[in-house]
N, C-alpha and C positions, 0 to 999 in steps of 0.2 A: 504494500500500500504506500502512494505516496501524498503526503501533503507539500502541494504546490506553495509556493510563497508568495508574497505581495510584488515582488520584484520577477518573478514570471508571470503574475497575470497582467503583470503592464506591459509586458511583452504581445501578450494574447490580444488585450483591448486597445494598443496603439493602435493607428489608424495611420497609414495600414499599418497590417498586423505584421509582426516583425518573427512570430512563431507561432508554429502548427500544432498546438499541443498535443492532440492528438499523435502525432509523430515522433515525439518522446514518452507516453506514457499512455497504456489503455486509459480510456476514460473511466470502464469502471472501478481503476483502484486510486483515483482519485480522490483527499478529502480534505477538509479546508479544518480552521479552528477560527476561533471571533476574533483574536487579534489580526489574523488575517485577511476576514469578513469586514471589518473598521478599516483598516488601510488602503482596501480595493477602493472599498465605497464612496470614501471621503475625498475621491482625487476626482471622480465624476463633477462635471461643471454643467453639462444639461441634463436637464429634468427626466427626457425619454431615454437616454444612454444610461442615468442611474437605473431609471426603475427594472430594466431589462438587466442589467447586472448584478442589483440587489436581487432579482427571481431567479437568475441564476446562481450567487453567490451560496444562496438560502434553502437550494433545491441539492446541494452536495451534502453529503454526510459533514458530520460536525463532531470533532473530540472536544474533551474536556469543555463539553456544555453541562450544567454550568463551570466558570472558572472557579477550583476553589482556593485554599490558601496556600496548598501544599504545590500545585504549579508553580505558584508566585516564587516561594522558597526555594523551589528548584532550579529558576530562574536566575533569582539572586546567586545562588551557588555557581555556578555556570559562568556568569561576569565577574564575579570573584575571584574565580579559580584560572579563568582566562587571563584577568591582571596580572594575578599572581605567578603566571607564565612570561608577561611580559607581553602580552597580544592585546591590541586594543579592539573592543568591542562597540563598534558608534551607536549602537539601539538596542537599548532595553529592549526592545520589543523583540527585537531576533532571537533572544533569549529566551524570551518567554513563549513564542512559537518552537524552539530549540526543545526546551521543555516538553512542551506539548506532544511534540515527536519522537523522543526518547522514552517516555514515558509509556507509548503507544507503541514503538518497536515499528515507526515510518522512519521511510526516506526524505528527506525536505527538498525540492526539488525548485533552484534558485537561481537566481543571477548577482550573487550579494556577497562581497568576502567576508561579512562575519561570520556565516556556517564554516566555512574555512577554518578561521581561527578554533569555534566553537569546538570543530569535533576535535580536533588536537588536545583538547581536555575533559573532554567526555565521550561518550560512546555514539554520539551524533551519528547518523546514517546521511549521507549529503549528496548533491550531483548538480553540478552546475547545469544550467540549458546550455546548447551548441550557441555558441558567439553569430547568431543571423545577423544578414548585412554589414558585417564587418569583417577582413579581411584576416585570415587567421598568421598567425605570427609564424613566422620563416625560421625554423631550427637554425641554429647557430653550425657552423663547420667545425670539423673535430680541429683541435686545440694545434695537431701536427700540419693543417693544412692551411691554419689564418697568416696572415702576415704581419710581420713587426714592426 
């Protein structure tokens, strides 16, 4: 199962759409959680693109409904333990999606370097989306062949 992130579904609802999601992930192991659901949401600026997004947002399975205190805590541990590595983590919130998915034994399926950081100190399951529309970085020449 994977829980898609707020930095893939903007992927999806760009316009155009810059990924197929279908093409990385059956649809039916698809599932979202409400910090996720609040981030899509809140980026909507017309009326008819939210309401079509919220029916879809609302229509995918949903973990840790309701959120209780012990996410939160897990959360907090998580950005702690990341400092404490030395990785900076810029949103609370990816943590507590982090949370969410550890907790549930998903994959968070993302465009965002804090899962990066995140699973390096927890058991995080992660998969960045394929880089669409942007040209993919050119391996470097083995070390015996560059010039000085």
């Amino acid at each position: 199962m994977v829980l898609v992130d707020t930095s893939a579904w903007i992927e999806v609802f760009r316009r155009p759409s810059r990924l197929a999601l279908e093409s990385v992930v059956d649809f039916d192991d698809i599932v979202t959680c409400l910090p996720v659901v609040q981030e899509v949401l809140q980026g909507f600026t017309t009326e008819p693109a939210f309401r079509t997004a919220r029916s879809a947002m609302l229509a995918l399975p949903i973990v840790e409904s309701p959120l209780g205190t012990e996410v939160f805590e897990e959360a907090v541990d998580l950005y702690r333990r990341a400092r404490r590595a030395g990785l900076t983590i810029r949103s609370g919130v990816d943590c507590l999606i982090a949370a969410c998915a550890i907790r549930h034994d998903l994959t968070v399926l993302h465009d965002d370097r804090d899962y990066g950081a995140i699973a390096k100190v927890s058991a995080l399951q992660q998969r960045q989306i394929p880089r669409l529309g942007k040209r993919p970085a050119q391996p470097s020449p083995p070390a015996e062949t560059r010039r000085g």
